[in-house]
Phi, psi and omega in degrees: 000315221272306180275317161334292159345290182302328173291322200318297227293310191287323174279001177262308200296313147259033170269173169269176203282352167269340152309303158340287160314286180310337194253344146257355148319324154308277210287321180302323194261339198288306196298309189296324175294313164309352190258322181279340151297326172282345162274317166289323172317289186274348176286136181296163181260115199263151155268175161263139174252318177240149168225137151079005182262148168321094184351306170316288166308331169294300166293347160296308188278358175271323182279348183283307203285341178290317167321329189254006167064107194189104185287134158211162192248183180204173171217166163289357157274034177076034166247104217252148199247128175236156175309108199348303176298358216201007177295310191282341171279339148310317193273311194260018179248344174307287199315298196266027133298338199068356193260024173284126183293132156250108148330068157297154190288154176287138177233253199294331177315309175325312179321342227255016191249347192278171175199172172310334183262010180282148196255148207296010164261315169292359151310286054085249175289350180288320185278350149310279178347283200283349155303305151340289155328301189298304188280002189296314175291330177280325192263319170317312205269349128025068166016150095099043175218109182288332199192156191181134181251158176224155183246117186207120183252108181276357173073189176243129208226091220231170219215348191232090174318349156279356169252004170285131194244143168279174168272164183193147186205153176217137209240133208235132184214153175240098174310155171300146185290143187059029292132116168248094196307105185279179183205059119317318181285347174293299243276326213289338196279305154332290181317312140333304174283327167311287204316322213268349188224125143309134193084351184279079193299152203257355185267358171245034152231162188216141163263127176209119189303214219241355182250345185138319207277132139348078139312334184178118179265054186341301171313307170283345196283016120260016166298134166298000169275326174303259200355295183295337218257328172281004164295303180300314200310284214308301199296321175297344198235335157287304166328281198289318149334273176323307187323297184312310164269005168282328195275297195288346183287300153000282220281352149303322174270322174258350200069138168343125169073026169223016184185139177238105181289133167236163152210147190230103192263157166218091173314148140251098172299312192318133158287113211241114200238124172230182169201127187250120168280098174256164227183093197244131199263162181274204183239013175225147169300122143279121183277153169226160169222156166232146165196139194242166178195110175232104226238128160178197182232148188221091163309130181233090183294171181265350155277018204044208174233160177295133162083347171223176168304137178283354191266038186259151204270353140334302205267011188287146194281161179300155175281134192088334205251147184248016156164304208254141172246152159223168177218158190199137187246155148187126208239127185231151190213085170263150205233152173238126179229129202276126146336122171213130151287120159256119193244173204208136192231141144228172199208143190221088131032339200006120181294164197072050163280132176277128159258347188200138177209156187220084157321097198239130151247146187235106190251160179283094181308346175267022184243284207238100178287314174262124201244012168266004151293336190277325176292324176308319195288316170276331182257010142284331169295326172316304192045225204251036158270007200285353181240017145272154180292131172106021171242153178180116182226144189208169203228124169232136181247133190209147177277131186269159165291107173276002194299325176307316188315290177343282145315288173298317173336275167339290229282008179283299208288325158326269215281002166277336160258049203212287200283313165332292177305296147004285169312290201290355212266312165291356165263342199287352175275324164298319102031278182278337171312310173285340155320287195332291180304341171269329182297304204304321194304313173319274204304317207286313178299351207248343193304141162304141169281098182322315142268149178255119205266150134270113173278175185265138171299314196306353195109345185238179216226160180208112193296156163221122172332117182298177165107337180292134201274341166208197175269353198256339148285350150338114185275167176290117146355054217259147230071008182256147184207160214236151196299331159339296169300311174283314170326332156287357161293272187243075173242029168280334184249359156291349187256356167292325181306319179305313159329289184261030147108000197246100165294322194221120140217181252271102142015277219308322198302136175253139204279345182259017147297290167338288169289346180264338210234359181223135192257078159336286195286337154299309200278350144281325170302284175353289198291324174288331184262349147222039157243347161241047200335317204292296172319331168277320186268005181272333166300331155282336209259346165283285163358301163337296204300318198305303199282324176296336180285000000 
């Protein structure tokens, strides 16, 4: 690494300044192609998953997918972009998020299009429109409800009752995913759309989902067929209630996917009005008395009377008496009676009374061995239906089929070498790039060096041609002079210079510096002991004897 170095650094020293320029110009666009490959290389290629949506909506759904940690992107034309590979997995973690955007219809905004050229019928439907709209958004914002169109017939209003049209209206709704619109929740909506249009009678208006179904029928909705049918709706929809916490109660105690809840519910729709007579008597008697008296007379003139026989024996005169009679009644009736209060209760019923309910858990036996905690468990969920007739909870244990698991397993396992493959398939253009780049890095060390630097003692450098064949090719220094030359001189202190490795120094320098700043004799011992070593140790090795003698 080290000799690599040393060429760049010896081909920086001799290039001229348009070598220069080109290699860093070079080397500058090689690091920038490389950064953008590695920037386009690893950012995914994003699709639209949505197009075309409302700011409102649009940021619902940029804040949902960042909550599920999912890059995504958005533009000002309503569209939000997620990664090419992952559009359906975006779609289908919104849908069960509850977070799929709906395009609701325009409301009150509409108004804002009427003008002086508008004519009283687009008038007319602009304010329909826009009533429409309005209310489709108030039923949008709804419990279990994603989306809803309204529909309004404002009718005809005649002086002649066969031309007279009532109003009507009909509400088209697209439920929330896992959610069924009951239909109470229908009647609650119908009401909304009554209250909301004059004139609007409850029996011309219908809710109808996104399938077909009836939510709610003004016409029928005393018919025993709605009755049964909103019977089944409720048990259906209390059944899944429960079903549910009953489920989450499980997979709390056992863990997920080792237990399966059904319930099975029975209502009494019927509404029920009863009223209770209580009669409560006091603790003391009271008397009563009655008493009559009836007292008068009855004339009997001598011609009798007019208009009946005198002989009818009513009028015949008393015996003894020569006309006049009198008479008299009298009745006294006394009683002893106990004080009694009477109070009167009604009670009024509510439809949807639970009368029956039926508990089945299905547990996994290779999992979960004892299965009398899950019955502790259903006959505290009962509480104090559990010992009346039509509650019934029961535990069935079966080894469950892992083949499904099993399967998503793989196919979890598929597509993480699916996305594997993928990454590398997006690292090989950087891959090769840095090949590219190591090969040239390659070619440049092996290239020869036009030039050769001699650093200087003073600090500085001197290009030298490569190639040269001796020192006599050399070019001259100028101000320099080679240890060669002063040996004709001076040659005790050329061969100390030679000794210590210094070939060329300065003019200026005076040689008896020189000689004052260097131990000559040492620095020849130094250069003899190392071009001749034999000579030194034989000199040492006398020197040795002299002192043992």
């Amino acid at each position: 690494m080290s000799g690599l170095i040393n060429r760049l650094r010896d081909w920086w020293l001799g290039a001229d300044r348009t070598q220069k320029t080109v290699s860093i110009f070079g080397t500058a666009f090689l690091v920038a192609l490389l950064g953008f490959t590695v920037y386009f290389a690893g950012r995914p290629r994003f699709q639209p998953v949505f197009s075309g949506l409302s700011p409102a909506d649009q940021g619902l759904v940029v804040d949902e997918l960042n909550k599920l940690g999912m890059p995504v992107e958005f533009n000002s034309q309503g569209a939000v972009l997620v990664p090419a590979d992952r559009v359906a997995e975006a779609r289908m973690r919104l849908a069960m998020s509850d977070k799929l955007p709906a395009a609701g219809p325009q409301g009150m905004e509409i108004l804002e299009g009427i003008n002086s050229f508008s004519t009283p019928g687009q008038e007319r439907e602009k304010i329909k429109a826009a009533k429409e709209g309005e209310l489709a958004r108030s039923i949008s914002t709804l419990e279990g409800v994603r989306s809803a169109l309204v529909h309004i017939s404002f009718g005809k209003d005649s002086p002649f009752s066969e031309e007279t049209i009532e109003p009507s209206a009909v509400v088209n709704i697209t439920e929330s995913t896992g959610s069924g619109l009951t239909a109470m929740q229908g009647k609650a909506i119908a009401r909304l759309v009554q209250n909301a249009v004059p004139g609007l009678k409850a029996q011309n208006v219908s809710v109808v989902n996104s399938s077909g179904r009836l939510v709610f029928d003004g016409q029928e909705e005393a018919s025993p067929e709605n009755v049964a049918t909103r019977k089944i709706e409720a048990e259906i929809a209390e059944a899944k209630r429960r079903e549910s916490d009953l489920q989450r109660r499980l997979d709390l105690a056992f863990g997920p996917g080792n237990t399966v809840a059904m319930v099975q519910v029975k209502l009494d729709m019927d509404a029920v009005s009863e009223e209770r007579r209580e009669t409560q008597l006091g603790d003391k008697k009271v008397a009563e008395q009655t008493k009559e008296t009836m007292s008068g007379s009855t004339p009997n003139p001598t011609g009798g009377v007019s208009g009946l026989d005198a002989n009818s024996p009513a009028l015949a005169p008393a015996a003894g008496g020569s006309g006049d009679a009198g008479t008299r009644y009298q009745s006294e009736t006394v009683s002893n009676k106990y004080p009694s209060t009477e109070s009167i209760q009604q009670i009024r019923r509510a439809a949807g009374e639970l009368t029956g309910m039926t508990l089945t858990v299905i547990s996994n036996s290779d999992v979960i061995k004892d299965p009398a905690p899950i019955q502790s468990i259903l006959d505290s969920y009962l509480g104090s239906y559990n010992d009346q007739p039509g509650f019934t909870a029961s535990v069935q244990s079966v080894p469950f089929d892992t083949t499904t698991s099993k399967a998503q397993e793989k196919a979890a396992a598929a597509a993480a070498g699916t996305q594997m493959t993928q990454q590398i398939v997006s690292v090989l253009p950087v891959a090769a790039l840095l090949m590219v780049g190591f090969m040239v890095s390659k070619a440049i060390s092996k290239m020869p060096g036009r030039h050769l630097t001699m650093a200087l003692p003073t600090g500085g450098a001197v290009r030298v041609p490569a190639g040269v064949a001796n020192d006599s090719d050399m070019p001259e220094i100028p101000g320099r002079r080679t240890v060669q030359d002063l040996a004709k001189t001076e040659p005790e202190v050329a061969e100390a210079l030679t000794a210590m490795g210094v070939d060329t120094i300065d003019e200026t320098v005076d040689v008896e510096a020189i000689r004052q700043r260097i131990d000559i004799p040492l620095e020849q011992i130094k250069k003899l002991a190392k071009d001749k070593p034999q000579m030194i140790a034989a000199l040492l090795k006398s020197w040795i004897m002299e002192e043992r003698r």
